[in-house]
C-alpha positions in Angstrom: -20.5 37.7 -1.4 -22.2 36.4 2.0 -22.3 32.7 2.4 -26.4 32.8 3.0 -25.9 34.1 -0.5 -23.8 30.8 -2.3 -25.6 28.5 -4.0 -24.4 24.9 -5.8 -24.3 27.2 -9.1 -21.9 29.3 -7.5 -19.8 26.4 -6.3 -20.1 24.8 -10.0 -18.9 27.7 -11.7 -16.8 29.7 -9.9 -15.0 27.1 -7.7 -14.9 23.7 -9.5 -14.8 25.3 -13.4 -12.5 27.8 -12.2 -10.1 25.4 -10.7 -10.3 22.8 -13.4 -9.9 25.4 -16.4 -8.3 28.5 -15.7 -6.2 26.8 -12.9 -5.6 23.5 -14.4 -5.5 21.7 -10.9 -5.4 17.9 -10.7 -9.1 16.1 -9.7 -7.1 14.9 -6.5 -6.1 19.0 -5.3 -9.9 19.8 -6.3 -11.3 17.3 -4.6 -9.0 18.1 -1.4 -9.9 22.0 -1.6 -13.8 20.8 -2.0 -13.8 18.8 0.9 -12.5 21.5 2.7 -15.1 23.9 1.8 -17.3 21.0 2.6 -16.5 21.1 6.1 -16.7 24.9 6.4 -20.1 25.2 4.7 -21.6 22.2 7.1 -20.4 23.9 9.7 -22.1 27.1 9.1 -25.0 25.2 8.5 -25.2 23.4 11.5 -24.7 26.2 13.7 -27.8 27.7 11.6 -25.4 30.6 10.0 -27.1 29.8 6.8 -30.5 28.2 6.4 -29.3 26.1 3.5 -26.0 23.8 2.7 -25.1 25.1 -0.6 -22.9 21.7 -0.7 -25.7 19.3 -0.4 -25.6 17.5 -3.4 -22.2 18.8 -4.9 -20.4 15.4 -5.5 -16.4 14.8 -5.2 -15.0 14.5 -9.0 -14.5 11.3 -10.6 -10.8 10.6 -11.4 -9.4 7.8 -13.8 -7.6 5.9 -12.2 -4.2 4.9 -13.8 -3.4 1.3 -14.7 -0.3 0.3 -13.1 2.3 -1.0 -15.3 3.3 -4.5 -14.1 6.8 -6.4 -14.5 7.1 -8.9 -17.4 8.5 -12.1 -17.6 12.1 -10.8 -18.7 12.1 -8.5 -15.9 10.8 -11.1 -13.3 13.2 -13.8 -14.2 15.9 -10.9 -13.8 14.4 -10.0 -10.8 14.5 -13.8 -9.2 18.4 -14.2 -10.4 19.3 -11.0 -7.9 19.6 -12.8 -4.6 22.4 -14.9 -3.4 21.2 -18.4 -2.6 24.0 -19.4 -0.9 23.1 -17.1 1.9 20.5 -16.8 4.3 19.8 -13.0 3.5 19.4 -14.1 -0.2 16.8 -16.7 0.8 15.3 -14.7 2.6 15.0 -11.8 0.8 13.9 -14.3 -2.6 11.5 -15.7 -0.1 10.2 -12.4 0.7 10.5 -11.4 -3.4 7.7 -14.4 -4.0 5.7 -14.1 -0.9 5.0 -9.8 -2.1 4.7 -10.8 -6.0 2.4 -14.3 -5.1 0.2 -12.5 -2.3 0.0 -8.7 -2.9 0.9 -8.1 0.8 2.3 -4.4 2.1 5.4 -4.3 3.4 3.9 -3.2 7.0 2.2 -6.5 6.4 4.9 -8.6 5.8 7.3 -7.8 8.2 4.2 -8.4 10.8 3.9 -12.0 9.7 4.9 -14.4 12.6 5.1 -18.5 12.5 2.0 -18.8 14.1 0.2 -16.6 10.8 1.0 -19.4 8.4 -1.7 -21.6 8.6 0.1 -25.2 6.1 -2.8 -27.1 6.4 -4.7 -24.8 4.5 -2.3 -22.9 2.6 -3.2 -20.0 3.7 -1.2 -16.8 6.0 -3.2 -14.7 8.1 -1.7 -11.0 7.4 -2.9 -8.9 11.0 -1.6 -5.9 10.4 -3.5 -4.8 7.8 -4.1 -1.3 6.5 -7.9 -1.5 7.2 -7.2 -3.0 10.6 -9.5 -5.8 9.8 -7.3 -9.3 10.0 -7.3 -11.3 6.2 -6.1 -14.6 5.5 -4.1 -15.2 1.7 -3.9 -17.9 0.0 -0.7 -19.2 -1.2 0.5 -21.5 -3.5 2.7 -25.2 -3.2 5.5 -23.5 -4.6 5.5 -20.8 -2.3 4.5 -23.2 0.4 7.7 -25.3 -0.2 9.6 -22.1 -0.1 9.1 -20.8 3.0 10.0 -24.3 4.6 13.3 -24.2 2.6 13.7 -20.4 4.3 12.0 -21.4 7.8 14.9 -24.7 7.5 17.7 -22.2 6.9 16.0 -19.5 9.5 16.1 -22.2 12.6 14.5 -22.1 15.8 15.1 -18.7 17.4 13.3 -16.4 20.4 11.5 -14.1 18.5 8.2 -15.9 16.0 8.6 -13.0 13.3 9.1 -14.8 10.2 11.4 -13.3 8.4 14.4 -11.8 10.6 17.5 -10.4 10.1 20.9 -11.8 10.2 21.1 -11.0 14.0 18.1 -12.8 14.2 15.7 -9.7 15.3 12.5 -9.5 13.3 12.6 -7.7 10.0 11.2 -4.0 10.2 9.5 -2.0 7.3 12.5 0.5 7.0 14.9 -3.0 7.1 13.1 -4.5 4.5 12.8 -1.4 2.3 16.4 -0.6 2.5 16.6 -4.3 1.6 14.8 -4.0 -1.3 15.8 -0.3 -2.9 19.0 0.3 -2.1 21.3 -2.6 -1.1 22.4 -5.6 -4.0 20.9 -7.5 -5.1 18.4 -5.5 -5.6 19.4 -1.8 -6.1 20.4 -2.3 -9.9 17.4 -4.0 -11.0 14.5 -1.9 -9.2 16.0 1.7 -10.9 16.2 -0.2 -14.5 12.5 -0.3 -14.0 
């Protein structure tokens, strides 16, 4: 068949039913191979290969979205008990805990915070790297607030303004911070029991 000759029934029936049904492909993989087409078939439109876009009008599939299961209390308070508060990477990595839990932050986003992001009088951090590239300010709470003076106390006054730093005091990457967090105590027990 000639693509002059496709139309939206076409598409309906032999690509989307087909894939759905007799394939059994996730929305998402659909939805990828459709936009795909998409592109092809407003190409050849544009270019004036076919006098009409078959495509105009064919919408993406709707896909449930998945509620994320979130930790209880148990596993929270088992969570908080990990790191060692005797010692600066256990601050910092309990400050860290409350700041991702209290804010909802990325990791990229965190380990881009600097002093100078942490705006006390209005209890709020400015998070600049941010996915969308657009700059948003969180709020935070007094306990959280208290927190990161008791870590900023314990951090001192070094050269870089990253706030939270390693034990060589460089700033904290994304890979650091993950490693942190997955696969080094305190935490490597608790995250695979979830």
């Amino acid at each position: 068949m000639s693509p002059v000759e496709i139309t939206q029934e076409h598409i309906r029936e032999n690509v989307i039913a087909y894939m759905r049904q007799q394939k059994g492909l996730r929305i998402v993989t659909i939805n990828t191979r459709l936009r795909a087409l998409r592109a092809f078939f407003n190409y050849l439109h544009k270019t004036k290969h076919i006098p009409h876009n078959p495509f105009e009008g064919i919408t993406l599939l709707k896909d449930r979205k998945t509620v994320i299961a979130t930790f209880t209390s148990e596993q929270l308070n088992k969570l908080f008990k990990q790191p060692d508060l005797r010692t600066f990477t256990g601050v910092r990595d309990y400050t860290i805990l409350m700041l991702l839990l209290e804010t909802g932050v990325r990791a990229n986003e965190l380990v881009g915070i600097t002093l100078e992001d942490i705006l006390w009088e209005d209890d709020l951090i400015v998070i600049r790297q941010a996915k969308s590239y657009r700059q948003r300010q969180v709020p935070i709470t007094k306990p959280m607030r208290q927190q990161l003076k008791k870590y900023l106390a314990i951090r001192g006054s070094i050269e870089t303004n990253a706030l939270f730093v390693t034990v060589d005091n460089n700033p904290l990457s994304k890979r650091i911070n993950n490693y942190s967090l997955e696969k080094t105590n305190p935490f490597q027990k608790i995250i695979s029991d979830f």
